[in-house]
Rosetta silent file (secondary structure, phi, psi, omega in degrees, C-alpha in Angstrom):
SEQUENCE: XXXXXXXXXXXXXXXXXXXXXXXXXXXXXXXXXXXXXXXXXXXXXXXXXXXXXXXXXXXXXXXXXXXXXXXXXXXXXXXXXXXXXXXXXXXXXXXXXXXXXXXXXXXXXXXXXXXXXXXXXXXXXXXXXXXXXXXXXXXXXXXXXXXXXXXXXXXXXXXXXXXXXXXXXXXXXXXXXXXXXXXXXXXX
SCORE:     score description
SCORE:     0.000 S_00000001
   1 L     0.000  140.107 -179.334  -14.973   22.696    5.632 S_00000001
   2 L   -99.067  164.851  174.451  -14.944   20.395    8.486 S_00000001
   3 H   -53.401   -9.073  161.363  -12.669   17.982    9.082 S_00000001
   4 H   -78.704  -49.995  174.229  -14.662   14.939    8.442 S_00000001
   5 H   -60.032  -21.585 -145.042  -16.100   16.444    5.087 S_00000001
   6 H  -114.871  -72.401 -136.274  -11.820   16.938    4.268 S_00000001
   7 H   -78.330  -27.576   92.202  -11.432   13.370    5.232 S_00000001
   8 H    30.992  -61.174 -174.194  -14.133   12.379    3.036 S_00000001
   9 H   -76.943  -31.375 -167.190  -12.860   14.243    0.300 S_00000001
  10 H  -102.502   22.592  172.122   -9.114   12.696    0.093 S_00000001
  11 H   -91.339  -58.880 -177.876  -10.807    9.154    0.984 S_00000001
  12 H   -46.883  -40.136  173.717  -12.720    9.647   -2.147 S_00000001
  13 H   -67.962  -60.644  170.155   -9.712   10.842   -4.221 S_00000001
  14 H   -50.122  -14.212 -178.521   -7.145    8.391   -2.826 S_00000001
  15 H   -48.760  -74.632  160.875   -9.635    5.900   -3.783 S_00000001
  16 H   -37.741  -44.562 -172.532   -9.353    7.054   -7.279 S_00000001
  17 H   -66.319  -37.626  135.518   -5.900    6.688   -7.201 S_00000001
  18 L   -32.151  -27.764 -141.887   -6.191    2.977   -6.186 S_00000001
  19 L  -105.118  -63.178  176.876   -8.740    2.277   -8.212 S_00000001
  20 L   -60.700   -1.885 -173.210   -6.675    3.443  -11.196 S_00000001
  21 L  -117.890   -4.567  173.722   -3.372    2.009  -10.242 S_00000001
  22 L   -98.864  -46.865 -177.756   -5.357   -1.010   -9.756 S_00000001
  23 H   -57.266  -11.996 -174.261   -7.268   -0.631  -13.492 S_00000001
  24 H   -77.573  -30.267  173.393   -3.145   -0.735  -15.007 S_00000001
  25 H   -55.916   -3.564  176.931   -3.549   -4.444  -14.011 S_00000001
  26 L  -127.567 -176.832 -174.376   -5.860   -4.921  -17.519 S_00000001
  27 L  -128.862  169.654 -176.506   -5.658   -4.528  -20.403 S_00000001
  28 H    38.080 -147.116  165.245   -7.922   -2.723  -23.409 S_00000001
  29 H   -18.024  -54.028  166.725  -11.214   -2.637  -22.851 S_00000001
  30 H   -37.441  -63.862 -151.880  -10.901   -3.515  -19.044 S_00000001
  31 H   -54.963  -42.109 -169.792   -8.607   -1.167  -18.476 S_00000001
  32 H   -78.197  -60.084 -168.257  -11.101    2.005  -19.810 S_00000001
  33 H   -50.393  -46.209  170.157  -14.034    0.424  -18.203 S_00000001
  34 H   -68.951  -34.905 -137.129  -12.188    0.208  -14.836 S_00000001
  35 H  -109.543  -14.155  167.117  -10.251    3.385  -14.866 S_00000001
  36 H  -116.302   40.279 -174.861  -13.561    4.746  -15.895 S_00000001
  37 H  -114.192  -50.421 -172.733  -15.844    3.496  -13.243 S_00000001
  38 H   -32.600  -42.348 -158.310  -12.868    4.747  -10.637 S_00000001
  39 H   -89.139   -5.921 -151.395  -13.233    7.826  -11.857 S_00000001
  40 H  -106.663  -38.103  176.454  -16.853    7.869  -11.879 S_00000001
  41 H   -71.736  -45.208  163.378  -17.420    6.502   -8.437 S_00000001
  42 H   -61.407  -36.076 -157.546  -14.567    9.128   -6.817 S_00000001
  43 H  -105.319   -6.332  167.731  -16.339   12.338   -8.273 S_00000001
  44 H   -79.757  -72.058 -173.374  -19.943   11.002   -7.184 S_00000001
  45 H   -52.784  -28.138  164.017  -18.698   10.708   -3.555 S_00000001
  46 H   -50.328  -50.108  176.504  -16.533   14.163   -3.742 S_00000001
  47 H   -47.505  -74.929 -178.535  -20.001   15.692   -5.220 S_00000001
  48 H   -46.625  -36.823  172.788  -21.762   14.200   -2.399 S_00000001
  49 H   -63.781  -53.726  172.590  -19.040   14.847    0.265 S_00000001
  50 H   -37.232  -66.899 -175.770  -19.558   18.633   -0.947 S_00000001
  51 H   -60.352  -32.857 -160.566  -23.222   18.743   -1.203 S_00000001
  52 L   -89.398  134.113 -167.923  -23.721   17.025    1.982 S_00000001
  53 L   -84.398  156.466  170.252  -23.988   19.032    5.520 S_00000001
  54 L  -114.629  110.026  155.234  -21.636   18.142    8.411 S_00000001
  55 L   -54.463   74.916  159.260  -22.389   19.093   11.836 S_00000001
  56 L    23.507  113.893 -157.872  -19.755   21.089   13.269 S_00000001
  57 L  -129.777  137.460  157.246  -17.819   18.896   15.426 S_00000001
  58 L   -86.407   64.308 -164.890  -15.439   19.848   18.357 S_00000001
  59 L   -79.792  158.942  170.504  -12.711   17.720   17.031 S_00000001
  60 L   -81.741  129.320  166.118   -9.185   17.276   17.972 S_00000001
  61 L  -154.787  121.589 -150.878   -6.598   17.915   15.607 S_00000001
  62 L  -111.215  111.526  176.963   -2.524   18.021   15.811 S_00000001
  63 H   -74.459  -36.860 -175.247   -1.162   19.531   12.380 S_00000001
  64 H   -70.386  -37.730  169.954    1.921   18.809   13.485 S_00000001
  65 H   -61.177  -61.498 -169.645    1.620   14.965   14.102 S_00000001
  66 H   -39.371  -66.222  168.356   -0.292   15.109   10.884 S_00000001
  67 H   -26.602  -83.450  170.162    2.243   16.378    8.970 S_00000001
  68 H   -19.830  -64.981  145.934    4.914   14.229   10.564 S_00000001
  69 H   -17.422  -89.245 -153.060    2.416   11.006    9.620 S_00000001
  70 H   -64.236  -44.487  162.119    2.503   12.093    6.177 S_00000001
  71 H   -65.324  -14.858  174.806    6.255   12.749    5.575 S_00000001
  72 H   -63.726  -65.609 -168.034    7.060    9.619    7.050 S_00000001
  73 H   -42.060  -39.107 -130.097    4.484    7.833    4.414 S_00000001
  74 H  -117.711  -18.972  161.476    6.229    9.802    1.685 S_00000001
  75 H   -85.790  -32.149 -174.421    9.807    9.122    2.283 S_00000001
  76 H   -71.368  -53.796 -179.729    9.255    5.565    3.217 S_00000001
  77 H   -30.045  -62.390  179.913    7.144    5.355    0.129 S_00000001
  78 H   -51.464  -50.539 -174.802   10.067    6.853   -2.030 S_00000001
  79 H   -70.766  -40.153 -176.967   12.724    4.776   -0.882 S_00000001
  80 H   -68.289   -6.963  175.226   10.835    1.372   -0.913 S_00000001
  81 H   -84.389  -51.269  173.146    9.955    2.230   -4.852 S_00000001
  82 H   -50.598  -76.736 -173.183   13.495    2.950   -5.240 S_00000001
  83 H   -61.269  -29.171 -146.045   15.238   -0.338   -3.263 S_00000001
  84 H   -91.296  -11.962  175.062   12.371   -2.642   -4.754 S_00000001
  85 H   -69.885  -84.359 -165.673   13.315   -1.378   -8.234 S_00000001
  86 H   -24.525  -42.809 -165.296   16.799   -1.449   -7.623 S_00000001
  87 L   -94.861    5.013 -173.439   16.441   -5.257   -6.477 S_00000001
  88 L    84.541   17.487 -166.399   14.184   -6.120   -9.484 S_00000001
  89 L  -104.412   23.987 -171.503   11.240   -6.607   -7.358 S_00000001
  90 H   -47.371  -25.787  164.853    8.625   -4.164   -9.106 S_00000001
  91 H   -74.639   21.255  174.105    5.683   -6.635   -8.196 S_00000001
  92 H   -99.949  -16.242 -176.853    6.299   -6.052   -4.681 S_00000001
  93 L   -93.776  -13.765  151.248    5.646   -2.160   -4.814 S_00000001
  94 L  -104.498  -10.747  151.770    2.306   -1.828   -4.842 S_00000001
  95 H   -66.301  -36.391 -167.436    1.668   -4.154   -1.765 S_00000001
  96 H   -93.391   -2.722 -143.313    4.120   -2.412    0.383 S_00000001
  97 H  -112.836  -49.156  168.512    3.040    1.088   -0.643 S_00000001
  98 H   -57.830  -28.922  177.688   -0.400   -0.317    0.903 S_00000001
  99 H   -72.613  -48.140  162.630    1.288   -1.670    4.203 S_00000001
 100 H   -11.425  -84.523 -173.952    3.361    2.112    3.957 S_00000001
 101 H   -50.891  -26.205  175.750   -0.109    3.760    3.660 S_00000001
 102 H   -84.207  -54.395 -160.836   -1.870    1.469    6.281 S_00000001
 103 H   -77.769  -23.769  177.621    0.808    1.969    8.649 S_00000001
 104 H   -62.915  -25.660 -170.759    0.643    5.900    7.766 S_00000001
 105 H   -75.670  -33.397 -178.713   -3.206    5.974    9.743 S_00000001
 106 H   -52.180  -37.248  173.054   -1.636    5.443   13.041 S_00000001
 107 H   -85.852  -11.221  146.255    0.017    8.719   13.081 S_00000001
 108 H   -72.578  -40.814 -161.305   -3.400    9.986   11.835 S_00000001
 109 H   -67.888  -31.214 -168.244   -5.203    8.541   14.541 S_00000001
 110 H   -90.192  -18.079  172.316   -2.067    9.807   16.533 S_00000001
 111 H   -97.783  -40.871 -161.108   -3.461   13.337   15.195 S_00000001
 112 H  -105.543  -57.815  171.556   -6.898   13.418   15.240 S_00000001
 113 L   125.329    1.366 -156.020   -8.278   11.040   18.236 S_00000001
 114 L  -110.983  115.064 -179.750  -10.533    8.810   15.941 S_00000001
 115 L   -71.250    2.101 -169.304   -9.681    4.955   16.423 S_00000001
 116 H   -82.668  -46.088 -165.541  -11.866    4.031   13.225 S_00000001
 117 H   -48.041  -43.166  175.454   -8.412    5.586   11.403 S_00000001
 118 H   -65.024  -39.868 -174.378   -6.302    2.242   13.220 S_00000001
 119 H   -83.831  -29.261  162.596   -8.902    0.268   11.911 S_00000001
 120 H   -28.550  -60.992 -156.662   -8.972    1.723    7.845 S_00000001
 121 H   -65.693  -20.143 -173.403   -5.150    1.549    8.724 S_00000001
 122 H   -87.820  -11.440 -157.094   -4.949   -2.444   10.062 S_00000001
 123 H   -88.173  -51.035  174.041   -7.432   -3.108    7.111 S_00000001
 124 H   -29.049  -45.827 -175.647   -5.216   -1.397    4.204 S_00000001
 125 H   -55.945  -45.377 -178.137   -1.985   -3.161    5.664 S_00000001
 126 H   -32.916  -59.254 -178.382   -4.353   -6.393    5.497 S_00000001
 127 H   -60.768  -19.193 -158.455   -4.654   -5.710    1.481 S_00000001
 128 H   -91.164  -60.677  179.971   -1.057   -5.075    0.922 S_00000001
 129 H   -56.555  -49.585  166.156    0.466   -8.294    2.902 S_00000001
 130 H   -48.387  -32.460 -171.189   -2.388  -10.230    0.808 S_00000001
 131 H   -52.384  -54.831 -179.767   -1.026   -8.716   -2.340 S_00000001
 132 H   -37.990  -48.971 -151.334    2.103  -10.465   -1.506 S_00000001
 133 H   -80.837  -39.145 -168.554    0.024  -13.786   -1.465 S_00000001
 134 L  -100.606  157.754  177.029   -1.323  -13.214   -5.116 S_00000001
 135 L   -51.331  130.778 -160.906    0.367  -14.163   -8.172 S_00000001
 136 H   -56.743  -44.180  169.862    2.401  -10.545   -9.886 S_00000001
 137 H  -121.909   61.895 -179.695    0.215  -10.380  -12.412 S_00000001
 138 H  -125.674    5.488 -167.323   -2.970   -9.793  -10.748 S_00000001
 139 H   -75.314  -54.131  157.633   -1.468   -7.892   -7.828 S_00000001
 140 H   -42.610  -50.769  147.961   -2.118   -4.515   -9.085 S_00000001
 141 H   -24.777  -54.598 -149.323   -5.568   -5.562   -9.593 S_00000001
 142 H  -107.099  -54.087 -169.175   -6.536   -7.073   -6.395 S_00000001
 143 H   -70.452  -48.408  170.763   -4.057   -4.411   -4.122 S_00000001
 144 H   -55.767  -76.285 -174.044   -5.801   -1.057   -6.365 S_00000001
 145 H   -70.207   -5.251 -168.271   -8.886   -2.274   -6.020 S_00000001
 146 H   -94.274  -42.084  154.509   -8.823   -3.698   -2.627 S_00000001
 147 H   -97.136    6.301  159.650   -7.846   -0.182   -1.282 S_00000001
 148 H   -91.318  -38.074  166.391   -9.797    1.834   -2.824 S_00000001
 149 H   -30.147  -66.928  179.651  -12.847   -0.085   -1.693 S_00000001
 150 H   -61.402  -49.317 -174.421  -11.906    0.247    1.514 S_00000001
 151 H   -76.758  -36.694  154.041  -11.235    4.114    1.438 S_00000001
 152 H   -53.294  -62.736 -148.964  -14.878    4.799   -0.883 S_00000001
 153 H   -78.940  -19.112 -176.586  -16.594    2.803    1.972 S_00000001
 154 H   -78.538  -36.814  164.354  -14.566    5.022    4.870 S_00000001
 155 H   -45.069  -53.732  167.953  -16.307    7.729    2.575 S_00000001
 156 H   -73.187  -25.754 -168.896  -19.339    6.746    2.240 S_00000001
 157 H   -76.494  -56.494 -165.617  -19.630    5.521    5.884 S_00000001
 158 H   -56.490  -32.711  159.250  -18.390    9.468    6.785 S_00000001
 159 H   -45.241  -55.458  174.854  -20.452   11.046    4.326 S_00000001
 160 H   -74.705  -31.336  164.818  -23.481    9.204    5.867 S_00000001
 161 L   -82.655    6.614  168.165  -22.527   10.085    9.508 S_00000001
 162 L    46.832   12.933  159.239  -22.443   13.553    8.637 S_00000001
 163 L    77.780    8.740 -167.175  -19.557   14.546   11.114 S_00000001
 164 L   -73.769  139.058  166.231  -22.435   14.515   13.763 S_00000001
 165 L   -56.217  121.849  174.662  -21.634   15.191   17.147 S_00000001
 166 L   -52.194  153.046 -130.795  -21.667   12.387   19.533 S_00000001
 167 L   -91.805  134.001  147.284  -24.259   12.128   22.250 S_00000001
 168 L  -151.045   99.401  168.259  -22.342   13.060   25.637 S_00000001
 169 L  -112.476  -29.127  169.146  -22.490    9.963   27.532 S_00000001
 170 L   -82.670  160.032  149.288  -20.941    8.521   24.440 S_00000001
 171 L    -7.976  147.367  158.886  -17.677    8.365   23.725 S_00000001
 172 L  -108.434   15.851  154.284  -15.672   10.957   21.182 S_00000001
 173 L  -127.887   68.461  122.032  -13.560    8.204   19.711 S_00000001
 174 L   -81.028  118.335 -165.472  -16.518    5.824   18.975 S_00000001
 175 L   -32.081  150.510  156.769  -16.037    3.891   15.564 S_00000001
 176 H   -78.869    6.764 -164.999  -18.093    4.546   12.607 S_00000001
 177 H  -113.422  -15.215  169.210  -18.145    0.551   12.475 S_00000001
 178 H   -66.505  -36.619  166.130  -19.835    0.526   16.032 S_00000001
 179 H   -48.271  -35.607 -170.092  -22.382    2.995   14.299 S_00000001
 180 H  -110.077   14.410  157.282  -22.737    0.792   11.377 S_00000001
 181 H   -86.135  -48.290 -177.981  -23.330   -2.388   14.130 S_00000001
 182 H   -46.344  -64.131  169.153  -25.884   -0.251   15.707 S_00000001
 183 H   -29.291  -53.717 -177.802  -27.632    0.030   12.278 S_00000001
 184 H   -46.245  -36.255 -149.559  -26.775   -3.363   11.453 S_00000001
 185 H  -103.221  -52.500 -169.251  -28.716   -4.856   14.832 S_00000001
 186 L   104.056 -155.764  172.857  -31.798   -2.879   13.854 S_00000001
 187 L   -88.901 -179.319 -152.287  -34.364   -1.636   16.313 S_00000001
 188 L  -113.309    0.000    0.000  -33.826   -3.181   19.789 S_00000001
């Protein structure tokens, strides 16, 4: 599997995870209808991430930074669910777990080579520090759903670039969001 299609796959899943930690913000009805469009939208892009070919890429990738990146997220994660309990502050814990998680793509980015990862990562932090800004009990809502959007659409965009190798006179760290300007602009 290449490493785009992998990135693809746990965009789609963390998504889900969002999506559904965002659907705990309703109630009844709501709650099944969101937690089952989350569910419905992550296993269509996973299908699709699967189904879909990737060109072979000569990509850069540092397991060890990765790794590193990820144990960071997962202790800082632990402890700030721990003091924000501790202080009585549970509607504060799913905004920082997005700033956590946003702040976790730099040491992807820091692995891999791909600057679109800084931008995923400045947009998550974006959702989290907003979270702060809405009223507690809509924050799961708006913070769930606000990153999993953003990590489906990092999917969808990667899914649709197919991992293809850049051109090369371009770049190897040019954004998927310059890709989706080019598109965007139309033909010339």
């Amino acid at each position: 599997m290449d490493g785009h299609q992998i990135g693809a796959l746990i965009s789609a899943i963390a998504g889900a995870g969002w999506a559904l930690a965002g659907a705990s913000g309703f109630s009844g009805p709501r709650r099944v209808v969101a937690a089952s469009v989350a569910v419905g939208v992550a296993s269509t892009l996973a299908a699709a991430t699967l189904s879909s070919r990737f060109v072979p890429t000569a990509e850069r990738f540092d397991g060890s930074i990765y790794a590193i990146s990820v144990a960071i997220e997962v202790v800082a994660i632990v402890v700030a669910v721990l003091v924000l309990r501790r202080m009585g502050r549970q509607g504060a814990i799913m905004p920082t777990i997005a700033v956590i998680v946003g702040a976790h793509y730099s040491g992807l980015w820091l692995a891999t080579g791909e600057r679109i990862l800084l931008a995923l990562g400045a947009a998550l932090i974006a959702v989290g520090l907003a979270g702060f800004r809405v009223p507690v009990p809509r924050r799961s809502v708006t913070v769930g759903f606000g990153c999993a959007l953003l990590l489906w659409a990092a999917a969808l965009v990667t899914i649709e670039h197919g991992g293809r190798s850049r051109g090369a006179s371009e770049p190897r760290d040019s954004t998927i969001a310059a890709d989706l300007g080019r598109k965007a602009a139309g033909p010339l």
